[in-house]
C-alpha positions as CSV (number, residue, x, y, z in Angstrom):
1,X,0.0,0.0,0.0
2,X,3.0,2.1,0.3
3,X,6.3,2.0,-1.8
4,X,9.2,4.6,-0.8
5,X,11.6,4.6,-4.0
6,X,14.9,6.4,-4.1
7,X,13.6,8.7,-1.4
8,X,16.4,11.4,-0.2
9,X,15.7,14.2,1.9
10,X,17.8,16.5,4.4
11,X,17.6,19.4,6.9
12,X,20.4,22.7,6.3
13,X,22.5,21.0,9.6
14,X,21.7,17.5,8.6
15,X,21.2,14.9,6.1
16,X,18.6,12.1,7.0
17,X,18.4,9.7,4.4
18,X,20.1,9.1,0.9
19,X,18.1,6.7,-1.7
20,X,16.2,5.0,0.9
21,X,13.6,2.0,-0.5
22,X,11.1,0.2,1.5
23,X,7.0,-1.0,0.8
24,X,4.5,-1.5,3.3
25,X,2.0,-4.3,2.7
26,X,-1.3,-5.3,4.0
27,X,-0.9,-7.8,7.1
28,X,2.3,-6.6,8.3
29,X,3.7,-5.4,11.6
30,X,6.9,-3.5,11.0
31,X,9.3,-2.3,13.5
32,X,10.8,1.1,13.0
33,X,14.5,1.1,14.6
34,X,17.3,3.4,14.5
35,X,19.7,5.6,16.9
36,X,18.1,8.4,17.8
37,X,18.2,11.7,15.8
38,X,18.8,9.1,12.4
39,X,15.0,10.5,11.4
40,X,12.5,7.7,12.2
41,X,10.1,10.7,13.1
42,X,10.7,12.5,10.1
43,X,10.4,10.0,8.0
44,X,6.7,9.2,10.0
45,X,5.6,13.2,9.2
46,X,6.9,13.1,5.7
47,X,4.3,9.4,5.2
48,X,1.5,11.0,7.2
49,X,2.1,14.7,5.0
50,X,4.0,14.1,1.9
51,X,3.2,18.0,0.5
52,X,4.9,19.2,3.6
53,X,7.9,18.3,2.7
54,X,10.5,18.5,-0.1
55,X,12.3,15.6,-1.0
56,X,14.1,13.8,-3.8
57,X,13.0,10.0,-4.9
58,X,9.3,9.1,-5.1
59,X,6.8,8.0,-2.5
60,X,3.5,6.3,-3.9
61,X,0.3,5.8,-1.2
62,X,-2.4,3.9,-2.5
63,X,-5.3,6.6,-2.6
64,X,-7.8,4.6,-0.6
65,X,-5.2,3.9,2.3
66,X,-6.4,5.5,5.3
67,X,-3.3,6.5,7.8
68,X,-4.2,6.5,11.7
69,X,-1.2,7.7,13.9
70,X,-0.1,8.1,17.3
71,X,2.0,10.7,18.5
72,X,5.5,10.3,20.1
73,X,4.7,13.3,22.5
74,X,0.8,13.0,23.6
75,X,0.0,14.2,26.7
76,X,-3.4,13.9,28.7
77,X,-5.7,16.8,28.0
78,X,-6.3,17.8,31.4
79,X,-10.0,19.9,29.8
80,X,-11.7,17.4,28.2
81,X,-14.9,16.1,30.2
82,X,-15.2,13.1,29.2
83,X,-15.2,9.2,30.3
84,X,-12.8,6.9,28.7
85,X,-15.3,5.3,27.0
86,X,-16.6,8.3,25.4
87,X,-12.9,9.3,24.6
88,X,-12.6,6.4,22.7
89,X,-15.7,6.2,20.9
90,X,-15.6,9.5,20.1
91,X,-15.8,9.0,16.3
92,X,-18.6,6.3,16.2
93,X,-20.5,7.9,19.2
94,X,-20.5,11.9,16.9
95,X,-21.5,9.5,13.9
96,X,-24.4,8.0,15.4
97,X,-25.6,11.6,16.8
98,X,-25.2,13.0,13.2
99,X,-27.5,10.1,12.3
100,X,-30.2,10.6,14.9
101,X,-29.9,14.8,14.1
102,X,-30.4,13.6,10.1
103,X,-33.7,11.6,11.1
104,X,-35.2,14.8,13.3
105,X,-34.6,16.9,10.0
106,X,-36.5,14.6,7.7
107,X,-39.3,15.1,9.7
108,X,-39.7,18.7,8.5
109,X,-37.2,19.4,5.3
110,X,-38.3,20.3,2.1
111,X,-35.0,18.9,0.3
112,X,-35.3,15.3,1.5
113,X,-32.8,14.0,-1.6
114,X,-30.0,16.3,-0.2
115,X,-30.9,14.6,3.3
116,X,-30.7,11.3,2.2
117,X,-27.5,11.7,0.5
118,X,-26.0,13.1,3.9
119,X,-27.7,10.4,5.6
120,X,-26.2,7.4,3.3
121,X,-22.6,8.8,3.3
122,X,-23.5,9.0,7.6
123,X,-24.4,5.6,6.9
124,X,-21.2,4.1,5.2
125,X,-18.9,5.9,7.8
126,X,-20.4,4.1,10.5
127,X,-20.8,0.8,9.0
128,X,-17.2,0.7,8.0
129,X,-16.3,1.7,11.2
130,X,-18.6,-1.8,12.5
131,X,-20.6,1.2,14.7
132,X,-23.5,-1.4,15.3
133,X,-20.9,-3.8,17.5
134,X,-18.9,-0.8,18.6
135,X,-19.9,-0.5,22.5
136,X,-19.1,-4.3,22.5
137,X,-15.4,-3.7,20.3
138,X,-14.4,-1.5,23.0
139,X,-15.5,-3.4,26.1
140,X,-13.4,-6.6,24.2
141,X,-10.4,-3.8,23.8
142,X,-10.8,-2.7,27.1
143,X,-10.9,-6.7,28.1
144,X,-7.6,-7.6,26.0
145,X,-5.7,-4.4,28.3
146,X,-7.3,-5.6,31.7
147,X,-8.4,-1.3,31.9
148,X,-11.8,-2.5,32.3
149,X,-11.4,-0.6,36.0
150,X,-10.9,2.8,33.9
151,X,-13.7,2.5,31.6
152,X,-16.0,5.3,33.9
153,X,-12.7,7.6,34.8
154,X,-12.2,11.0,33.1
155,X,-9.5,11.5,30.8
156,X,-8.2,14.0,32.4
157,X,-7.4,11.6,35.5
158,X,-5.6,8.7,33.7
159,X,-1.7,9.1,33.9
160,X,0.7,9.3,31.1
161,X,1.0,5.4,30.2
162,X,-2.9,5.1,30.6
163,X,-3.5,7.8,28.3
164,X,-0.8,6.5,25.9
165,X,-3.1,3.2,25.9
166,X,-6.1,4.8,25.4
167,X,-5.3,6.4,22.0
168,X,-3.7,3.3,20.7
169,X,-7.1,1.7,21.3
170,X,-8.9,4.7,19.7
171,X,-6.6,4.8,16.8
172,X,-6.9,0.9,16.0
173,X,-10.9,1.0,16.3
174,X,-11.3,3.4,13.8
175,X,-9.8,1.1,11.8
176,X,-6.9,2.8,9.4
177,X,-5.4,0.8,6.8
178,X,-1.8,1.6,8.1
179,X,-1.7,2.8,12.2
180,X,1.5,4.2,12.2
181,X,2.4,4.5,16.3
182,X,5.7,6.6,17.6
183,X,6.7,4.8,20.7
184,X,3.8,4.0,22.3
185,X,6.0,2.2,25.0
186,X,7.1,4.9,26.4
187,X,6.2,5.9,30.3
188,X,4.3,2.5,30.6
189,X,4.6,0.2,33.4
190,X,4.9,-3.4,33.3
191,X,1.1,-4.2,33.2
192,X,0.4,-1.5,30.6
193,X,3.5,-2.8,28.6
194,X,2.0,-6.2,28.1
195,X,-1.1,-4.5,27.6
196,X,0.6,-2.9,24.3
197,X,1.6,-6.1,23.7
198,X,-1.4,-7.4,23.3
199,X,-3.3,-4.8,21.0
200,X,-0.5,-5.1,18.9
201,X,-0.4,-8.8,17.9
202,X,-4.5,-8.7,17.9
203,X,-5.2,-5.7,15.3
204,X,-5.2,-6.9,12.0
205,X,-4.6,-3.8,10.1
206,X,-1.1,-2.8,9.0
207,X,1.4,-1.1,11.5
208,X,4.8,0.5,11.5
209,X,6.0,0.9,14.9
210,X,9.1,2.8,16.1
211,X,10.5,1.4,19.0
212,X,13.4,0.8,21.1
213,X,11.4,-1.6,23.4
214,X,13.5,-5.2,23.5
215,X,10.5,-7.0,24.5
216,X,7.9,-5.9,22.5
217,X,10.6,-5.9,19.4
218,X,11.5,-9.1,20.3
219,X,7.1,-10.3,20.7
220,X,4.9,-8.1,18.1
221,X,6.6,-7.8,14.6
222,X,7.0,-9.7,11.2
223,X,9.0,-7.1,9.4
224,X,12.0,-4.2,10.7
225,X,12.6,-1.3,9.1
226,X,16.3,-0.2,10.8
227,X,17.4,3.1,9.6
228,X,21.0,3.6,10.3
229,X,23.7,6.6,9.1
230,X,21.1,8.0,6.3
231,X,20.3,4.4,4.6
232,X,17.8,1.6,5.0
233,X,17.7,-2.3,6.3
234,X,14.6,-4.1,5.5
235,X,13.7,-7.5,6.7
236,X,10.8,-9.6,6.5
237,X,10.5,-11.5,9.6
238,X,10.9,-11.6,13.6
239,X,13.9,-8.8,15.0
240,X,15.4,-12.1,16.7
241,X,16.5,-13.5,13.4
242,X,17.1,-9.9,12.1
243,X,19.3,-8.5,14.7
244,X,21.3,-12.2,14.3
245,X,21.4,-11.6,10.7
246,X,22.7,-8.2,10.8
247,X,25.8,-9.3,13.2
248,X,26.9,-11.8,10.8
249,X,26.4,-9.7,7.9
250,X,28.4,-7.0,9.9
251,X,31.6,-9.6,10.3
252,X,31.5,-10.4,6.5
253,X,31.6,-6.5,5.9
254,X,34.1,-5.8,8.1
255,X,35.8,-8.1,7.1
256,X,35.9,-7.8,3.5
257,X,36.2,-3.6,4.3
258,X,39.6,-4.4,6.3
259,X,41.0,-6.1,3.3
260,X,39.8,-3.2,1.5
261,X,41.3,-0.9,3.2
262,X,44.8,-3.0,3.0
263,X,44.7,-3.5,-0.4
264,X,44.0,0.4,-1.3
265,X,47.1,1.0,1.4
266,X,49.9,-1.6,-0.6
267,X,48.5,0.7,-3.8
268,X,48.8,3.4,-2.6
269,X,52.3,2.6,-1.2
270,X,53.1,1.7,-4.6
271,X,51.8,4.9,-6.5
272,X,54.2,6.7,-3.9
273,X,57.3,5.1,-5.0
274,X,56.4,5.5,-8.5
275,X,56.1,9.4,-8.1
276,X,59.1,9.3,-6.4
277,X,60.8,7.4,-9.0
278,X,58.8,9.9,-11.8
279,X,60.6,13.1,-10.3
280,X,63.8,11.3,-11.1
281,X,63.7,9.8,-14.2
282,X,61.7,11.3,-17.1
283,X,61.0,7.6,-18.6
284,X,57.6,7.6,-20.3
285,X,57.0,3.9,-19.0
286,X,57.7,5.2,-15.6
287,X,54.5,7.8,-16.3
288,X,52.5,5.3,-17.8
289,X,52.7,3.2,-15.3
290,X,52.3,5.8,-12.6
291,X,48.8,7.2,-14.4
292,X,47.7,3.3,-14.0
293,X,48.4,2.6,-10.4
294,X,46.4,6.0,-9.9
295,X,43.6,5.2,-11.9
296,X,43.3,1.6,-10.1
297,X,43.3,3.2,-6.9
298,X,40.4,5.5,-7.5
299,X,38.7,2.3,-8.5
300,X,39.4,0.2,-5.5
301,X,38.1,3.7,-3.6
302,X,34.9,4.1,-5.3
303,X,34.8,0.3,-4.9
304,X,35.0,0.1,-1.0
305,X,33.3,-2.0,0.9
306,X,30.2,0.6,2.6
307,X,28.8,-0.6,5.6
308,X,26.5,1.5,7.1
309,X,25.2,-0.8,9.8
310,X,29.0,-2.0,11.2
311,X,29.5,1.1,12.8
312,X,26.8,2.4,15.3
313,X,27.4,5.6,17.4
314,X,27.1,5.1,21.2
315,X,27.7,8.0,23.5
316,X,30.0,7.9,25.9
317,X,28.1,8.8,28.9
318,X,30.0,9.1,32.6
319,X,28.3,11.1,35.4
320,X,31.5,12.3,37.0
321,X,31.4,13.6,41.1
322,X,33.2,17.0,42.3
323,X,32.7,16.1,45.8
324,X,31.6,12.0,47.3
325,X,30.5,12.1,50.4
326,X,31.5,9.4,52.2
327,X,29.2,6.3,54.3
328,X,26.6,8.8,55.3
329,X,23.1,9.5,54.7
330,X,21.9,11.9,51.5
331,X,18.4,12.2,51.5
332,X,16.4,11.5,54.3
333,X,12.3,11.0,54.0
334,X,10.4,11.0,57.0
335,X,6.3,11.1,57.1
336,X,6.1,12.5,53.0
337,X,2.2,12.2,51.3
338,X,0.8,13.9,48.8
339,X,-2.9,13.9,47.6
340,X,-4.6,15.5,45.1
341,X,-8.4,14.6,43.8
342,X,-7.6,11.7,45.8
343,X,-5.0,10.4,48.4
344,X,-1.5,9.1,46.2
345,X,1.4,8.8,48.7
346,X,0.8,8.4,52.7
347,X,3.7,7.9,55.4
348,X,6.6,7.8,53.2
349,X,10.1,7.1,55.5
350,X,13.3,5.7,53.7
351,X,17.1,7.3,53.5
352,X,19.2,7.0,50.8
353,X,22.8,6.4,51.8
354,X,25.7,8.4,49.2
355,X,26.4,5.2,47.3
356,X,23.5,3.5,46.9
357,X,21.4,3.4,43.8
358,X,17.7,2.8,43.9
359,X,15.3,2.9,41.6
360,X,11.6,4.1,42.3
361,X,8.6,1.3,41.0
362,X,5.2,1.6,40.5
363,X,1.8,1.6,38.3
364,X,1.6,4.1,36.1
365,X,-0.8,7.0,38.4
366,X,0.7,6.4,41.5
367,X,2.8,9.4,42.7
368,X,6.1,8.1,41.6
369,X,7.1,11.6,39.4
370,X,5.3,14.1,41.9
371,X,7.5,12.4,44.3
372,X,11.0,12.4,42.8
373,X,9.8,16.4,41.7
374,X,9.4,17.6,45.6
375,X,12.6,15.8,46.3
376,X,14.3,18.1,43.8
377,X,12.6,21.2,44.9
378,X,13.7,20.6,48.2
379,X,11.2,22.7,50.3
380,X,9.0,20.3,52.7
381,X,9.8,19.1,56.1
382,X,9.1,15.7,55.1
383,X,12.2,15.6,52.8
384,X,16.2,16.2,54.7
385,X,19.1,16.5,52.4
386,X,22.4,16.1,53.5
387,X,24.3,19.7,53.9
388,X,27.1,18.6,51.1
389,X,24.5,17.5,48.6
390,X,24.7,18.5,45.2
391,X,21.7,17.5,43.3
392,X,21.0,16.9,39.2
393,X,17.6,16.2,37.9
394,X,16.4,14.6,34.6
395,X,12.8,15.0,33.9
396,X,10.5,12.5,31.8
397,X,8.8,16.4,30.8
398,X,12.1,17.1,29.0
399,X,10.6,21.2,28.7
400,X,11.2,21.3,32.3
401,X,14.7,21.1,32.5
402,X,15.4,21.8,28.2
403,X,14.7,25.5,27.0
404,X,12.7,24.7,23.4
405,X,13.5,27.9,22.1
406,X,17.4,27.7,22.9
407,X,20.1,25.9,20.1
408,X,22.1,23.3,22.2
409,X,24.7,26.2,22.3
410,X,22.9,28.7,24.2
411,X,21.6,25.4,26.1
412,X,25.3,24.4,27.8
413,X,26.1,28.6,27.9
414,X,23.3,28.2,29.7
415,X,24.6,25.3,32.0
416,X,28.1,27.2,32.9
417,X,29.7,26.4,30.2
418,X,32.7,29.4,29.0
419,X,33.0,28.7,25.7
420,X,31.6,27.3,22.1
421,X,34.9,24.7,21.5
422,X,34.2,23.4,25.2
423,X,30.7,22.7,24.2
424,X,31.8,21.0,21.1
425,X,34.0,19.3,22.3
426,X,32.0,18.3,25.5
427,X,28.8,17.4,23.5
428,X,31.3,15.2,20.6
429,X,31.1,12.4,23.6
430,X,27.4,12.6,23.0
431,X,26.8,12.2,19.7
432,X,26.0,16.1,19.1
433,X,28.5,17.7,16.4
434,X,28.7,20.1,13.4
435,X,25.6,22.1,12.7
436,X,23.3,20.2,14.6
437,X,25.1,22.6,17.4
438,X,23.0,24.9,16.2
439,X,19.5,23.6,16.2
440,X,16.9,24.5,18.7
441,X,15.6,22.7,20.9
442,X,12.5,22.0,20.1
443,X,12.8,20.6,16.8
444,X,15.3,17.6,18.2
445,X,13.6,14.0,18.7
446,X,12.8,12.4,22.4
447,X,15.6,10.7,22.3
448,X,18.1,13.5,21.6
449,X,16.6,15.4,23.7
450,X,16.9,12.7,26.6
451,X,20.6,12.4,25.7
452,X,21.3,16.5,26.1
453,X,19.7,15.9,29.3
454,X,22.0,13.1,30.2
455,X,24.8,15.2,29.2
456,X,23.9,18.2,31.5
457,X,23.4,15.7,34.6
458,X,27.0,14.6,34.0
459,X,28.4,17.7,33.9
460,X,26.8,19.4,36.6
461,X,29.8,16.8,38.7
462,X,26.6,16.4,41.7
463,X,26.7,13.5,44.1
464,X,23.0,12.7,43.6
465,X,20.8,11.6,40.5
466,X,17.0,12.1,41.0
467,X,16.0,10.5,37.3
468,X,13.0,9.9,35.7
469,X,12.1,7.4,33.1
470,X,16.1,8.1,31.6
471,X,15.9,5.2,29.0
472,X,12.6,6.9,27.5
473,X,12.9,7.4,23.9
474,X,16.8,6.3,23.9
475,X,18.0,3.6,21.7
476,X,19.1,0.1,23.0
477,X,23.2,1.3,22.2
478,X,22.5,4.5,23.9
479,X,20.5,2.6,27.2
480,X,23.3,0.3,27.7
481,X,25.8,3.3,27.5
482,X,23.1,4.6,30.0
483,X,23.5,0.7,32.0
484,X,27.5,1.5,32.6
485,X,27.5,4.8,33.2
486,X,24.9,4.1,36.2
487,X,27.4,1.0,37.4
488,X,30.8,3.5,37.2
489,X,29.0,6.4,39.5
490,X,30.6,7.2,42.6
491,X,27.5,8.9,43.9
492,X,23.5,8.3,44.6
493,X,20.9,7.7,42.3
494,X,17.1,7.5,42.8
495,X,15.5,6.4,39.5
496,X,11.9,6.3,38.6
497,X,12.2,2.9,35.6
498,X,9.4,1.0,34.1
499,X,12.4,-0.6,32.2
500,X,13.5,-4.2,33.5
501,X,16.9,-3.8,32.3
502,X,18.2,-0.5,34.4
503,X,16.9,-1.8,37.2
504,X,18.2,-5.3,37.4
505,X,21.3,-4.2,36.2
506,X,22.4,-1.1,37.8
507,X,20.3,-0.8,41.4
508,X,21.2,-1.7,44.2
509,X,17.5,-2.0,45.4
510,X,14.2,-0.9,44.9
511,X,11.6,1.0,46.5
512,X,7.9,-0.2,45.1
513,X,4.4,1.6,45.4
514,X,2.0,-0.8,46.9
515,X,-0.9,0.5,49.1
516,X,-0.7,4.1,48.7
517,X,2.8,3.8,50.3
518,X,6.6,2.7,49.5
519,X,8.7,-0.2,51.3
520,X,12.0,-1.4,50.0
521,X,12.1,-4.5,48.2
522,X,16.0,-6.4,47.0
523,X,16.9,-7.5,43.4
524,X,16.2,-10.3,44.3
525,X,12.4,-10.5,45.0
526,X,11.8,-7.9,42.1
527,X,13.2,-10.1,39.8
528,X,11.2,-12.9,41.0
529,X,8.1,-10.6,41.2
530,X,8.6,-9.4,37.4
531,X,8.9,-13.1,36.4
532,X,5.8,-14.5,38.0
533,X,3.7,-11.6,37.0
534,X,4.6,-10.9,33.4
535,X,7.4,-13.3,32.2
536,X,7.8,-17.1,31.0
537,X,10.5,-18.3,33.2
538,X,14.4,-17.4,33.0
539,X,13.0,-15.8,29.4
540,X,14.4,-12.4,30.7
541,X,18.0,-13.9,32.1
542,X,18.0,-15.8,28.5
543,X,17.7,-12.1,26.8
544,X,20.1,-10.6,29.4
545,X,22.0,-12.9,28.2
546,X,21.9,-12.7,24.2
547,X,22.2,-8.5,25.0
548,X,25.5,-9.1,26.4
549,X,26.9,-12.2,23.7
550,X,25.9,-9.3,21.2
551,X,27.8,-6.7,22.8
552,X,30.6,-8.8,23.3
553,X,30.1,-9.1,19.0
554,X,30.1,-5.7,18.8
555,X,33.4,-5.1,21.2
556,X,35.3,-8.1,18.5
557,X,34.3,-6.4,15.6
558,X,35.6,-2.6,17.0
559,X,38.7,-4.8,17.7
560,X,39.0,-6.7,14.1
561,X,38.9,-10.1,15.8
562,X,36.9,-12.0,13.7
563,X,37.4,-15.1,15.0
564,X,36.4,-14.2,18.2
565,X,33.4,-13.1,16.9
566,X,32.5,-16.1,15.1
567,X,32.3,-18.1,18.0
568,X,30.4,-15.8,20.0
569,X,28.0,-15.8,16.8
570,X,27.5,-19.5,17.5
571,X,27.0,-19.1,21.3
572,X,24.5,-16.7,20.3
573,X,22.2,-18.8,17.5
574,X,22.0,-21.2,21.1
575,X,20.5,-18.7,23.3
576,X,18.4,-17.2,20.1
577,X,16.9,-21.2,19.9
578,X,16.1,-21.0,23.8
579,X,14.0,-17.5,23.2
């Protein structure tokens, strides 16, 4: 239904995608992957509103292909009075009044053929929509999510994930050939993950899905997009098989690339000597033969091996500490609630000690960010900090703590920094260089965003991280990067994480939500939790696993030893057979 031919396109600072090709057919579920700021969103805005745009190459949409789409950035609006139910019916229930107000007109018009027509085309909206069955289609949705419980709430009272679950249901009921969603993961908790999970693999429309979610990636699609250093990867099939496909595709590149690159260095050795010799002798064989060895090196140049894919960009993230403080308490929380409509958070005591890393867990709704917020502000007697502390805060509202209307410049000027070649060469570690310096704010993607945010927490050098959601919107390289920058920190963290991974591999313990109040629960018993509520058994340790037999790929490669990573490659079709 969609066929993207030769398609180029770039911003003034940036170039996005050269050539790319890639169809969407009926029946498919495609993953959309990439590093962040490669142009997954862009690419989503030009498909959605192609005259918006100008770009090279051809794009051809069926004309009859309807395209539904959820937003990367959605938020809850806080006006509308209305139940879920109504929220997502909205379409079929403004139908069936424009029915009903039709019928009440017939009773009195004089132009009952206009009517009728109005009424008939009514009639077809609602039918294709399956309106008759569609109080019953959203109790079943409602079902599949276990947000039965929700049904009667306002909108305006459902937190971020719920929300984020609500429009995906909205969007799949009205019933678009292509639902195009831009991580709908994002924010939600374990429930409402395998919530997603399941609208996913039951809609039988056509989806392209960007995501940077290892579990739904690894559960919910039969076709990846991976756009990667402005070109494209398709593959039919599960992300298992292509991410295993892609590594051994990456060692015969790299391969064949290094014996490139040897082969254009001999030549080029050899076209040295012979202009050496040439500015001693005037022998026209000696010329000759120098002209040839320069034309076959431009061949073996414009011959070399590209490999777009070998060579992902991970930032080098490290939260560095101006002053540790020593086996002592940081934060103390004595007696903390908050309410607001209704009671969240009630008799709230823990301390956080200057090493130790803990991450906050809960349902989405209940408290966690109000809570880590009135940490950082720092200005109720519930809450003690520790006279030395020096605190950094990343915010999942990335406005709060991210001016939209500054360029990353004027962002770190901002921050303390002197000069612009500090902040270049500060922000290189990151990923950020050349023009994109100069970009505002606003028009970066979640994930970039996320990462400048990263990149101010480390070099504000405090001795305590209050984060939430930090792996939203970031890539799997960029999370792990995230993983060992967490494990090398001198100082305390508190982390609010719906994602498994951070918190199994970087906390030291956790403090969970249960009861309108939070007790602290080990590794351990989280782990244990996680698998009996959500998880087949040891399937997470199995994927922990394959993450870090990939890495260790990735490290081989970077160090040209093939061999090594051949046998990893088998070690890694084992664990793939076990998932």
């Amino acid at each position: 239904m969609i066929k993207v031919d030769n398609l180029s396109f770039s911003f003034p600072q940036k170039e996005l995608y050269t050539n790319i090709s890639f169809t969407l057919e009926k029946g498919q579920h495609c993953a959309f992957i990439g590093t962040n700021g490669s142009g997954k969103s862009t690419l989503i805005e030009i498909l959605t509103d192609p005259e918006r745009y100008l770009f090279d190459g051809k794009l051809e949409i069926d004309p009859d292909c309807r395209i539904g789409h959820v937003s990367q950035f959605s938020q809850v609006d806080k006006t509308k009075e209305m139940t879920v139910f109504e929220y997502i019916g909205e379409e079929f229930i403004k139908i069936q009044d424009e029915i009903t107000s039709i019928y009440a007109e017939m009773a009195t018009t004089s132009d009952m053929d206009s009517l009728l027509e109005k009424y008939q085309s009514a009639l077809d909206a609602f039918e294709s929509m399956d309106g008759d069955n569609f109080e019953n289609t959203i109790n079943k949705q409602l079902n599949l999510a276990n947000l039965m419980k929700i049904k009667d709430l306002n909108v305006s009272d459902l937190s971020g994930g719920e929300f984020k679950l609500i429009q995906v249901m909205k969007e799949m009921l009205s019933r678009p050939d292509l639902l195009i969603m831009d991580e709908p993961d994002v924010f939600l908790d374990f429930d409402n993950l395998n919530a997603l999970k399941k609208l996913i693999n039951s809609h039988k429309g056509m989806l392209l899905v960007v995501t940077h979610n290892r579990y739904l990636l690894n559960h919910c699609f039969n076709k990846i997009l991976h756009l990667e250093n402005t070109e494209i990867q398709e593959f039919d099939g599960r992300y298992i098989d292509y991410n295993f496909s892609l590594l051994q595709t990456k060692i015969e590149l790299q391969e064949l690339a290094i014996a490139d690159d040897e082969e254009i260095e001999r030549n080029e050795n050899i076209v040295n000597n012979l202009r050496a010799m040439a500015t001693i002798y005037s022998d026209a064989s000696r010329g000759r033969a120098l002209k040839a060895r320069v034309s076959f090196q431009e061949r073996l140049e414009a011959r070399r091996i590209k490999a777009p894919f070998v060579n992902i960009k991970q930032p080098n993230i490290r939260f560095g500490i101006a002053n540790e403080i020593q086996d002592s308490t940081v934060i103390n929380v004595s007696n903390y609630g908050v309410a607001f409509d209704e009671l969240l958070l009630e008799n709230v005591n823990f301390e956080i000690k200057s090493t130790d890393k803990v991450a906050i867990i809960g349902s989405n709704g209940t408290g966690k960010t109000t809570f880590l917020r009135d940490i950082y502000k720092n200005n109720l007697d519930s809450i003690e900090f520790n006279a030395d502390v020096k605190v950094a805060y990343l915010s999942q509202i990335q406005s709060e703590m991210l001016k939209d209307s500054n360029t990353i410049m004027e962002e770190f000027i901002d921050a303390g920094f002197k000069t612009y070649d500090e902040i270049r060469s500060y922000l290189l570690n990151y990923g950020f260089e050349g023009e994109i310096l100069n970009q505002k704010i606003e028009s970066l993607s979640g994930g970039e965003k996320n990462i400048l945010q990263l990149a101010k927490v480390s070099a504000s050098k405090a001795n305590v991280l209050l984060l939430d959601e930090p792996t939203s919107h970031l890539d799997t390289y960029t999370q792990i990067a995230l993983e060992k920058a967490i494990e090398d920190y001198k100082g305390a963290i508190l982390m609010i994480s719906h994602d498994f991974y951070s918190v199994v591999n970087g906390m030291d313990y956790v403090l969970i939500i249960e009861d309108k109040t939070i007790r602290k629960m080990s590794i351990r018993k989280f782990r244990q939790m996680i698998y009996e509520s959500h998880f087949d058994r040891d399937y997470l340790a199995t994927e922990q696993n394959k993450k870090a037999v990939e890495m260790k790929i990735e490290l081989a490669l970077k160090e040209k030893n093939f061999e090594l990573a051949k046998g990893l490659v088998d070690e890694l079709e084992e664990l793939i057979k076990l998932l």
